[in-house]
N, C-alpha and C positions, 0 to 999 in steps of 0.2 A: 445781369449775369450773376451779381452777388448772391440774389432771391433764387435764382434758381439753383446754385449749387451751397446754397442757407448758409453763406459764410458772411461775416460782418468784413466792411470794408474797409475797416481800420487794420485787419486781418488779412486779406489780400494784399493790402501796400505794402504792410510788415514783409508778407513773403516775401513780395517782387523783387525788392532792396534788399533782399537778406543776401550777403557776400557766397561767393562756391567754395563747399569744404572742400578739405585737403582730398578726401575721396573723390569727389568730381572732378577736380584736378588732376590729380592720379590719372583716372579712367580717359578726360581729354589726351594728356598724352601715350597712351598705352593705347588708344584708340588709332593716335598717326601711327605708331609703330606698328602695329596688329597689320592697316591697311600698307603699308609699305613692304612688309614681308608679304602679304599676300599678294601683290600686286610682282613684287620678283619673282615669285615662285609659279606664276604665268597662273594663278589660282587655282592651284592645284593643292595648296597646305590647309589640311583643315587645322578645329582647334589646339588638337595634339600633337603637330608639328611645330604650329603656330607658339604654344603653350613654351617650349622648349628654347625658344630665340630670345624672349623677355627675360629669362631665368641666366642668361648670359653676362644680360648687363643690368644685373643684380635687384633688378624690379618683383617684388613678389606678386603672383597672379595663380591663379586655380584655374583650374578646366570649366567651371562655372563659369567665372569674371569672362574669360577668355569670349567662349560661346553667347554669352551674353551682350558682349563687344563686337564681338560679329552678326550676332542677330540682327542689331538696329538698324547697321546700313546693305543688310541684304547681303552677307558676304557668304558665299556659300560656291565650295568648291567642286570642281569638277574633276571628274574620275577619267583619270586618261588610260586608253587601252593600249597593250602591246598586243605587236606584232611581230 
């Protein structure tokens, strides 16, 4: 696997053990929260709703981060119609 992505594997271990920064940490839990608001709001909150509920309880996040965050596990809202 090394050869093929031409990285020495003294270099791959390095990575694999490299501890998660405070950013991926962040993102872990901003990610429960994201899915927990979404998941209340019957999926219907997209990121700009969503963006608004972090900002509460004092987490800083962008419309990027946000969408970003919902990207990965597929989270995409649904347009409810009136009647």
């Amino acid at each position: 696997m090394c050869q093929v992505l031409k990285v020495s594997r003294s270099a791959f271990y390095d990575w694999t053990s490299r501890p998660m920064t405070q950013h991926q940490i962040e993102d872990n839990n901003l990610r429960g929260k994201i899915l927990k608001i979404f998941l209340k709001s019957n999926k219907t909150y997209g990121q700009r709703r969503i963006k608004k509920q972090p900002r509460i309880d004092k987490i800083k996040c962008s419309n990027l981060r946000v969408r970003r965050l919902m990207a990965e596990p597929h989270l995409v809202p649904i347009q409810t119609k009136k009647f």
